[in-house]
C-alpha positions as semicolon CSV with decimal commas, in nm:
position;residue;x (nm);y (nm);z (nm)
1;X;7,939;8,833;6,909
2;X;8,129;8,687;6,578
3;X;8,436;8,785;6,737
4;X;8,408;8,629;7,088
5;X;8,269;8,276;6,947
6;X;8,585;8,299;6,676
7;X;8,796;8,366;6,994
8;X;8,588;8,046;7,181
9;X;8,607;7,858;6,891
10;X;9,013;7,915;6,877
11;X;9,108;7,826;7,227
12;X;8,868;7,565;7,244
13;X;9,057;7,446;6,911
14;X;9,428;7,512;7,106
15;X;9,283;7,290;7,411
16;X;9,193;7,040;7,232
17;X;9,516;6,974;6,992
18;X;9,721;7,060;7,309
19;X;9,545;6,743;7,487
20;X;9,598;6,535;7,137
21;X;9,950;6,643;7,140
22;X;9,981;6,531;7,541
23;X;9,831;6,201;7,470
24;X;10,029;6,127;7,178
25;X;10,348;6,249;7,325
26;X;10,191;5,965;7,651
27;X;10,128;5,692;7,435
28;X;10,484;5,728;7,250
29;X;10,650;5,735;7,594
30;X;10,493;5,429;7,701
31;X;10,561;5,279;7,406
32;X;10,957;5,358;7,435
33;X;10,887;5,233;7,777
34;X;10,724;4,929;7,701
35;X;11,039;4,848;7,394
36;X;11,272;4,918;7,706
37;X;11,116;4,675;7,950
38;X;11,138;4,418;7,656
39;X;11,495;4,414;7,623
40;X;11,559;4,408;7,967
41;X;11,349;4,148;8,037
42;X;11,384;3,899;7,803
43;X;11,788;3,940;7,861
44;X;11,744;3,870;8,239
45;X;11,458;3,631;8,180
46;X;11,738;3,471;7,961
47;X;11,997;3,462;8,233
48;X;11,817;3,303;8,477
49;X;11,696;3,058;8,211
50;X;12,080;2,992;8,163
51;X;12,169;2,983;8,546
52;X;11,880;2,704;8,668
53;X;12,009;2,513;8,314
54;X;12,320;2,528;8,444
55;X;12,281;2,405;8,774
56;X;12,071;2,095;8,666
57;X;12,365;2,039;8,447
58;X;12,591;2,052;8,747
59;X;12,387;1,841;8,943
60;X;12,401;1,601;8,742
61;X;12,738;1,579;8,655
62;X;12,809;1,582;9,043
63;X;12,556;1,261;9,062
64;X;12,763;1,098;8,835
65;X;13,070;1,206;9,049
66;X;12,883;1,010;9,342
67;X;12,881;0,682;9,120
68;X;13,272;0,706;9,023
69;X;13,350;0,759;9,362
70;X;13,117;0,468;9,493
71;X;13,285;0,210;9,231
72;X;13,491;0,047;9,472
73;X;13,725;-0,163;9,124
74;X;13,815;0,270;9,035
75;X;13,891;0,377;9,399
76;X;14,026;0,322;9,725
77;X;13,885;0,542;10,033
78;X;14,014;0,508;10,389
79;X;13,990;0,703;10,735
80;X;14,209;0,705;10,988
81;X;14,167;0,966;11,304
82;X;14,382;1,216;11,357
83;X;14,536;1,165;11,694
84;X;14,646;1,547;11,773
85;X;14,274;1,703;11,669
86;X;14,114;1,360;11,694
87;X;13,914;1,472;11,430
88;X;13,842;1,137;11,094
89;X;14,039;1,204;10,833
90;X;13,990;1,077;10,473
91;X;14,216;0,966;10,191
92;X;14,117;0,890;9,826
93;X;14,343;0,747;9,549
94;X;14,311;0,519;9,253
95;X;14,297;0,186;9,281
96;X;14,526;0,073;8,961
97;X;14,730;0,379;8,947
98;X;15,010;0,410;8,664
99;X;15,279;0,295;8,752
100;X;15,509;0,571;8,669
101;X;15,275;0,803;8,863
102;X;15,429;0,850;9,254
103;X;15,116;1,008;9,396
104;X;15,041;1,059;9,767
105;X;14,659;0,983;9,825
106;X;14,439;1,257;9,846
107;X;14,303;1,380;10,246
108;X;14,041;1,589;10,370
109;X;13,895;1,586;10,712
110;X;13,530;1,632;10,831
111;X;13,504;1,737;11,199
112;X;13,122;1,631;11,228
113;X;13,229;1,234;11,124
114;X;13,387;1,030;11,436
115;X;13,541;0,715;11,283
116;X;13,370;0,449;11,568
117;X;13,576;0,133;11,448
118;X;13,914;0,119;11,284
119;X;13,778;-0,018;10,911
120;X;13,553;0,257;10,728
121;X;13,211;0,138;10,699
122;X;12,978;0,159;10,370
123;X;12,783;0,434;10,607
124;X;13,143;0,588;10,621
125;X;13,191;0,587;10,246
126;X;12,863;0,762;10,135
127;X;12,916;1,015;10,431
128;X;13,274;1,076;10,236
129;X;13,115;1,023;9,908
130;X;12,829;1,309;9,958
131;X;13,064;1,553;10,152
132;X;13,358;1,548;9,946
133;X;13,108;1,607;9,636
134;X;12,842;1,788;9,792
135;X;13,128;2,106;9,931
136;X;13,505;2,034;9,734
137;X;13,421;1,911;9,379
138;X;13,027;2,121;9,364
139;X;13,268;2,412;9,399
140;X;13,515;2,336;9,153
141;X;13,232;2,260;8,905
142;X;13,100;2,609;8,977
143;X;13,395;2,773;8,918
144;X;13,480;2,534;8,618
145;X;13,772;2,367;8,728
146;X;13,863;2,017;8,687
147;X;14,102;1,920;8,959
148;X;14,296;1,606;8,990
149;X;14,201;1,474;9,293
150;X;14,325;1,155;9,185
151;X;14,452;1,106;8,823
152;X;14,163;0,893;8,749
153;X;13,884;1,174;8,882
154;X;14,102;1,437;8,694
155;X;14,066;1,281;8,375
156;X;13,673;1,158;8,440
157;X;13,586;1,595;8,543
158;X;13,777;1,671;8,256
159;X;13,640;1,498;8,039
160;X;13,314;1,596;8,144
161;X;13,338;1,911;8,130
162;X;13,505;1,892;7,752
163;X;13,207;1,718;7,624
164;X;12,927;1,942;7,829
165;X;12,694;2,154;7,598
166;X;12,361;2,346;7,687
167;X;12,025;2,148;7,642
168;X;11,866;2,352;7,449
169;X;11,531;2,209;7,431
170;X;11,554;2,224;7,838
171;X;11,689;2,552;7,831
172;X;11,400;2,677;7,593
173;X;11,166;2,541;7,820
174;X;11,280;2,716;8,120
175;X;11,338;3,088;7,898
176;X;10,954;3,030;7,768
177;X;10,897;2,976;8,166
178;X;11,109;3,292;8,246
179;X;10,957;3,509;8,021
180;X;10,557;3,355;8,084
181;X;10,620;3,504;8,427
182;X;10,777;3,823;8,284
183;X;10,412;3,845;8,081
184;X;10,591;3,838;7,740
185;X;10,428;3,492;7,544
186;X;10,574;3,532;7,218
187;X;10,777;3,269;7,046
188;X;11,132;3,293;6,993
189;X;11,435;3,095;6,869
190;X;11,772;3,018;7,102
191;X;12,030;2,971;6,891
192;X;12,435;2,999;6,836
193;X;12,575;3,374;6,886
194;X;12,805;3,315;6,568
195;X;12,499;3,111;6,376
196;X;12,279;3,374;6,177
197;X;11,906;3,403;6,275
198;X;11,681;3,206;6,133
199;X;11,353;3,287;5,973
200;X;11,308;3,626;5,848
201;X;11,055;3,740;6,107
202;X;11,279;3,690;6,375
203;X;11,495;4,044;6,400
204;X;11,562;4,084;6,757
205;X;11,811;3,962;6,936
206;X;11,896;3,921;7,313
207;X;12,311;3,996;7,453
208;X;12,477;3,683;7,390
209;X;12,481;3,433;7,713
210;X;12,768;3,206;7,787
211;X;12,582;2,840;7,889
212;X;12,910;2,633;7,944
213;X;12,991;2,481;8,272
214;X;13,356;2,494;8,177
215;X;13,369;2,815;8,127
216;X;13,442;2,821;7,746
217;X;13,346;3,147;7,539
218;X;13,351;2,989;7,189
219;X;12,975;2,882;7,241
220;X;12,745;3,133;7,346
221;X;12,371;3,129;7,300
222;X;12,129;3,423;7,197
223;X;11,731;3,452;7,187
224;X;11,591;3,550;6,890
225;X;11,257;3,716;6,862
226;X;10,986;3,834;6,655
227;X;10,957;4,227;6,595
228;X;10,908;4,382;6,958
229;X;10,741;4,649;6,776
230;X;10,465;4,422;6,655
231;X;10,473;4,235;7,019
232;X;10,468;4,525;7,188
233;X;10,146;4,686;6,977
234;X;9,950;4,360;7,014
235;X;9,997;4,388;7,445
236;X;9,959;4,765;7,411
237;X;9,628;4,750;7,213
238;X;9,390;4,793;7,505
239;X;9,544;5,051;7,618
240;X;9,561;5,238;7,215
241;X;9,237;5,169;7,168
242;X;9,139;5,363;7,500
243;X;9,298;5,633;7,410
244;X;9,169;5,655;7,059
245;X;8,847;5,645;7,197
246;X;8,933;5,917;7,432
247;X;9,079;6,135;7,147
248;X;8,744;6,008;6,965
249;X;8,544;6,188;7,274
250;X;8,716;6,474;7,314
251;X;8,702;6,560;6,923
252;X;8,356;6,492;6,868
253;X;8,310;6,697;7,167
254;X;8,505;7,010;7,052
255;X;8,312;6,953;6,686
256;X;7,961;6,940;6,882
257;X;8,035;7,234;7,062
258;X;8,161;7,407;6,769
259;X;7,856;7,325;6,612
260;X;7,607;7,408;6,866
261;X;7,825;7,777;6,850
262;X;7,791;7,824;6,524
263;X;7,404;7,726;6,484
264;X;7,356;7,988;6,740
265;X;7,532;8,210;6,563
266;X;7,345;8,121;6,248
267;X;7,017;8,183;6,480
268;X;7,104;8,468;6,619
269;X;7,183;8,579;6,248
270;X;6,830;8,486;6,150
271;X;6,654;8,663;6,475
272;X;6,823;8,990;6,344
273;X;6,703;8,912;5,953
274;X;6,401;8,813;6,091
275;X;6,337;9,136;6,338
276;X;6,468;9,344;6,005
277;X;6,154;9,230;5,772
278;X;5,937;9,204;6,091
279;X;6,034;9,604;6,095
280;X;5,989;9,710;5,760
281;X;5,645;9,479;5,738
282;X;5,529;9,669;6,048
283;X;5,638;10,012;5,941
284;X;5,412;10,029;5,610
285;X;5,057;9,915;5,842
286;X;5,140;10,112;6,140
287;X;5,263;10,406;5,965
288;X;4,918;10,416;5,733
289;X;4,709;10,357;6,072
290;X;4,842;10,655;6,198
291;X;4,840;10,919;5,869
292;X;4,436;10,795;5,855
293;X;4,373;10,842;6,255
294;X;4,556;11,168;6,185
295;X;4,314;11,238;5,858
296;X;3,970;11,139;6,078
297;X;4,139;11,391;6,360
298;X;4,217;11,718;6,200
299;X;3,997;11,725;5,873
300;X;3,596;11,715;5,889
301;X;3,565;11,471;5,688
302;X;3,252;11,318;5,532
303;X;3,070;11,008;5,610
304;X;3,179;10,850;5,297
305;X;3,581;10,908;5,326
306;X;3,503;10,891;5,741
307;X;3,392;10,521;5,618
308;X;3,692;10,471;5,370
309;X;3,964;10,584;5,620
310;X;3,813;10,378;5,868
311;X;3,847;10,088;5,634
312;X;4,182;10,177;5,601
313;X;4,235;10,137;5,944
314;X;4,030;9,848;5,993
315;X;4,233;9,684;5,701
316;X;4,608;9,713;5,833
317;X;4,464;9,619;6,182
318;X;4,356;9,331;6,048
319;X;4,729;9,293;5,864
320;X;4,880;9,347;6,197
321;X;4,689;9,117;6,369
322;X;4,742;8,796;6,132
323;X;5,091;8,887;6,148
324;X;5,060;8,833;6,543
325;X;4,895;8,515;6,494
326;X;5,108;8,379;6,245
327;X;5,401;8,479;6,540
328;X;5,206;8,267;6,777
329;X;5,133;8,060;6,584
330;X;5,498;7,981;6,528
331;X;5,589;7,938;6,899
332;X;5,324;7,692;6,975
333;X;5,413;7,464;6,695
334;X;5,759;7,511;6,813
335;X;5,752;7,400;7,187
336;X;5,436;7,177;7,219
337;X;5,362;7,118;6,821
338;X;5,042;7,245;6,628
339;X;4,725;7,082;6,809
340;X;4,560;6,896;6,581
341;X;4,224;6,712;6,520
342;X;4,278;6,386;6,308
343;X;3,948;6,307;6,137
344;X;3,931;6,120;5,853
345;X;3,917;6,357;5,527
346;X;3,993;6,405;5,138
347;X;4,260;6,599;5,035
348;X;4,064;6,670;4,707
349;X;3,849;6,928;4,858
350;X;4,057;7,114;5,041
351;X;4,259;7,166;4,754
352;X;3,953;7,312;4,549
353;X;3,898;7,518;4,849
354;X;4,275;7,652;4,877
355;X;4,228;7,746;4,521
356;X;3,898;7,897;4,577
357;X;4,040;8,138;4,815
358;X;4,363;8,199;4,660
359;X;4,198;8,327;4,361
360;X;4,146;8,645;4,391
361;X;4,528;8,689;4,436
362;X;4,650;8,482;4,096
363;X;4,408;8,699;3,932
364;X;4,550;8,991;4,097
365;X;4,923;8,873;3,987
366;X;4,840;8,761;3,647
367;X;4,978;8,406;3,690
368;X;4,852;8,110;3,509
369;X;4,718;7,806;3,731
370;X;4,779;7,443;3,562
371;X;4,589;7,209;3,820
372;X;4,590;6,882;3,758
373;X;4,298;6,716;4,009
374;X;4,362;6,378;4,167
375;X;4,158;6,129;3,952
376;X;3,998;5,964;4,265
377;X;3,980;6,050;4,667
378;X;4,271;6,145;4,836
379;X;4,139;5,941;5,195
380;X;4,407;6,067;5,479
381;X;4,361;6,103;5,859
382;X;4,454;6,474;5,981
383;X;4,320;6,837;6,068
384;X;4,174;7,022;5,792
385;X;4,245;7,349;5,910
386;X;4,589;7,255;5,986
387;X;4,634;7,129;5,598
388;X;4,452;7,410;5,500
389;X;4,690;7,652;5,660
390;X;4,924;7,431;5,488
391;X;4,805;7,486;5,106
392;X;4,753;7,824;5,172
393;X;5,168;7,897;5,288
394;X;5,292;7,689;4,969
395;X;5,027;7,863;4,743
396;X;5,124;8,177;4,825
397;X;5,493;8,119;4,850
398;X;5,428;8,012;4,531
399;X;5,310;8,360;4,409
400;X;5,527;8,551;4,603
401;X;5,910;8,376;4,469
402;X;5,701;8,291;4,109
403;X;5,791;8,530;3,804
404;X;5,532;8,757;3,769
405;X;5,280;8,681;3,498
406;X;5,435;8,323;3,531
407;X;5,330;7,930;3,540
408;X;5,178;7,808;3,875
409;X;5,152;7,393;3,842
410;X;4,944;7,244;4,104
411;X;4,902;6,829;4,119
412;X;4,739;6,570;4,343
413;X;4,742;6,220;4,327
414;X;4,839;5,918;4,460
415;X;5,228;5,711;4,496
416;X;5,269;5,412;4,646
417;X;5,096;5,409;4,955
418;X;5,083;5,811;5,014
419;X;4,860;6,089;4,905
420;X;5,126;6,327;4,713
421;X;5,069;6,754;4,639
422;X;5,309;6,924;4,458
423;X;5,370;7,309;4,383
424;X;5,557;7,426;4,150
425;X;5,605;7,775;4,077
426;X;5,832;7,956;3,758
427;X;6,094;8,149;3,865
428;X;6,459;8,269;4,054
429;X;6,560;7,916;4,146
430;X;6,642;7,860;4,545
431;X;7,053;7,805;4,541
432;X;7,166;7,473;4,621
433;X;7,362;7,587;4,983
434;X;7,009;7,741;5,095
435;X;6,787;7,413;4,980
436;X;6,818;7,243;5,361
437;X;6,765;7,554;5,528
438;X;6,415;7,661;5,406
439;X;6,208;7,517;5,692
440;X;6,454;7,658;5,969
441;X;6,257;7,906;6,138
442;X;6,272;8,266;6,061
443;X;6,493;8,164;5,771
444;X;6,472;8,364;5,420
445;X;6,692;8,299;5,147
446;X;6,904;8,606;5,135
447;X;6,836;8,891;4,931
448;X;7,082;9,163;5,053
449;X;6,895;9,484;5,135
450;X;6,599;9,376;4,896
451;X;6,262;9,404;5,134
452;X;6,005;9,351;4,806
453;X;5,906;9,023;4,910
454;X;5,714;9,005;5,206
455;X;5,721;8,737;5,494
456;X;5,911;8,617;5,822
457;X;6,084;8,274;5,794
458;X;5,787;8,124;5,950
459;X;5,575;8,008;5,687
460;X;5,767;7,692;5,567
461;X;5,903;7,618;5,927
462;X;5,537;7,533;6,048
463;X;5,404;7,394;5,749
464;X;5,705;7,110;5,805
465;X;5,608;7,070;6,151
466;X;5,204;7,058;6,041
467;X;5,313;6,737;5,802
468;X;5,536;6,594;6,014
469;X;5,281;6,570;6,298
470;X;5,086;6,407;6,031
471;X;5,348;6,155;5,954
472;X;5,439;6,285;5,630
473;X;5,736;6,483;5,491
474;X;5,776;6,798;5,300
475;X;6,035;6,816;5,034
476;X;6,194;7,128;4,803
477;X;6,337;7,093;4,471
478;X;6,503;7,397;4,292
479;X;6,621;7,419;3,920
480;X;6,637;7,453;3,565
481;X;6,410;7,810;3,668
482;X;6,108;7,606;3,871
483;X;6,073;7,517;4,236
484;X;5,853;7,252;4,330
485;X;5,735;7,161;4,695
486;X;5,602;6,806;4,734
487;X;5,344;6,715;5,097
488;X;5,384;6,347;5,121
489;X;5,104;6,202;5,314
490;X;5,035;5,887;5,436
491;X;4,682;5,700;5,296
492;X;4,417;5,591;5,543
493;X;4,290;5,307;5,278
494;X;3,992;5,230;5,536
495;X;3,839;5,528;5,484
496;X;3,578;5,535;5,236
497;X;3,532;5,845;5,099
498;X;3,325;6,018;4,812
499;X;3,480;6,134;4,449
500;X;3,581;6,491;4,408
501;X;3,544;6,614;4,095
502;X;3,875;6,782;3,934
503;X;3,898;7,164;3,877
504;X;4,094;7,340;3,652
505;X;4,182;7,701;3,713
């Protein structure tokens, strides 16, 4: 049995850190995971950031293209229709051009524009104007070249584009959009790929972006970010506290299971101590039953040893019958709990009467009673044969564990609110790994092969559930070579009750 729960126990154990190891091993991969995705994305949440800043930077400096080219003092537009394609062709030059500078004026034709008089129009001009911006310079300015349509253009695109630098608060504003819809809000810093970071929290860094319509590499722009490792622990926290709590289940699982295994083993363990002294304890009556029966059989005996053998018999039949009851007695108070009739009483007088009957047997022993009597009425609520039975199991577990020829201190009286009895007994002290196991049923203090002390676990198991059903507790203390037992009882102060006197044995 031992060596099947031990095998249990150990793959239960291998199951268990196997699943730890698998979650762990799960949660570390999803972190990497996680780390990954936040590289990635804030990088390409950064370069479309860059692209749409871009583009509203391009658009605007092609808006301001539209207003050079509508100044009429800078230049000179015409249109003239091509007579072989008969398709309007356009010519732009500068108005005050150098006058070293032989330049032809610049053409470009539109097939979808019919010139319908032989002067160009101000409709005319803002067709030419949107065209020649919208399609030939919108795709220089993508490609970041500054061509010299005209010497005067040349120089204005040029100059643009030397002066252009990122808007960085814009820019910012559409990353913190870019990344909001990539589900990372955490705050970050854009700042100059050659410029250190700045602020020592901020320790990651994106690949460095080039934001330039021109096309220069000298100024490029990185994101800088908090630890992703913090970031990423914050957004991953539902998810590591689920499976915490699932590692929380499964191990308090495996260690209640464990448990329950092992208090069955530690019952079964009992059962088989228990059926041990139940054998020897049965051995001595039923073996004397039968060597008297045999006596009254083959002998002719007198009536006078007729009468004492019969006694005999009539003795350890009685033995073997409160042993049954005490059995039964055991299992009822076990699965349904003692009945009991709660009537007002006094403890006082049943302890007088415990001592009464338990007389005969301190004489017997040689042990010297100290009784201290309660110095007024003990008034309680409960079954007085129950509490009797009670008295009775701690009295004469007090004479059975007691040194022989030893102390015996018995006291009643009142604390607090509760009617107190104590017990307590000279003698082998109960060791301190057996104190909370003394009411577990059919549990006895191990003595190795030692059967000299009579009983069956039961005893102390049903006196604790007789005070319990009572509302009261039962409590063991071992040391210094005494034991004491102490019934805690709740008072019924109502209850007006008669003085007992005290006795003194």
């Amino acid at each position: 049995m031992k060596r099947r729960i031990k095998l249990l126990v150990a793959l239960m154990a291998g199951c268990t850190l196997a699943l730890l190891g698998l979650q762990a091993y799960w949660n570390y991969q999803a972190y990497q995971q996680a780390l990954r995705s936040f590289r990635r994305d804030t990088n390409e949440a950064l370069a479309d950031a860059t692209r749409q800043e871009i583009q509203l930077r391009q658009e605007a400096l092609l808006q301001r293209c539209r207003m050079w080219l509508a100044d009429t003092n800078q230049f000179v537009i015409q249109a003239h229709v091509e007579k072989t394609e008969g398709y309007t062709v356009f010519s732009l030059a500068d108005k005050h051009p150098s006058p070293k500078e032989k330049r032809a004026p610049y053409t470009i034709g539109f097939r979808d524009f019919q010139l319908k008089t032989k002067y160009l129009d101000a409709a005319g001009r803002a067709f030419f104007i949107e065209h020649f911006t919208k399609s030939t310079v919108a795709n220089n300015v993508r490609e970041g070249l500054a061509y010299y349509y005209t010497r005067s253009l040349g120089d204005k695109l040029a100059a643009a584009f030397q002066a252009d630098t990122a808007h960085t608060r814009r820019l910012g504003r559409l990353y913190a959009l870019a990344l909001q819809q990539r589900d990372i809000p955490t705050p970050f810093q854009l700042v100059l790929a050659q410029q250190p970071k700045r602020g020592e929290e901020l320790v990651f860094a994106t690949n460095p972006v080039n934001a330039n319509v021109f096309g220069r590499k000298d100024v490029m722009l990185r994101a800088w970010f908090p630890d992703p490792h913090r970031v990423y622990l914050r957004r991953m926290q539902g998810v590591l506290l689920g499976s915490v709590g699932l590692i929380g289940i499964v191990v308090f699982c495996f260690a209640y299971t464990v448990q329950s295994l092992l208090s069955q083993e530690r019952l079964a363990a009992l059962k088989d101590d228990f059926v041990n002294n139940m054998t020897h304890e049965l051995k001595t009556p039923v073996a004397t039953i039968g060597v008297a029966a045999e006596a009254l059989e083959q002998f002719a005996l007198g009536p006078e040893d007729s009468a004492e053998y019969l006694g005999i018999i009539r003795q350890q039949a009685g033995r073997l019958g409160t042993l049954i009851d005490q059995i039964l007695q055991s299992a009822v108070a076990e699965q349904a709990g003692p009945p009991l009739v709660h009537r007002p009483l006094d403890l006082g007088p049943l302890l007088a009467e415990t001592l009464a009957q338990m007389q005969p047997r301190l004489t017997q022993a040689g042990s010297l009673l100290v009784y201290d009597a309660p110095s007024s009425p003990l008034p309680i609520v409960g079954d007085a044969t129950h509490l009797t039975n009670v008295l009775m199991t701690l009295f004469d577990n007090a004479l059975k564990h007691g040194r022989l020829g030893g102390e015996i201190q018995l006291w009643g009286g009142v604390r607090g609110s509760s009617a107190v009895v104590q017990f307590t007994n000279e003698g082998p002290v109960i060791p301190p790994q057996y104190l909370g196991r003394v009411f577990e049923k059919f549990f006895r203090v191990p003595t190795g092969n030692r059967h000299d002390v009579p009983g069956y676990g039961l005893g102390l198991h049903y006196a604790q559930a007789v005070v319990r059903h009572h509302g009261g507790t039962i409590a063991v203390r071992s040391q210094h070579e005494c034991t004491t037992f102490t019934i805690t009882i709740p008072l019924a102060p109502h209850v007006a009750l008669a003085p007992v006197a005290a006795l003194r044995g």
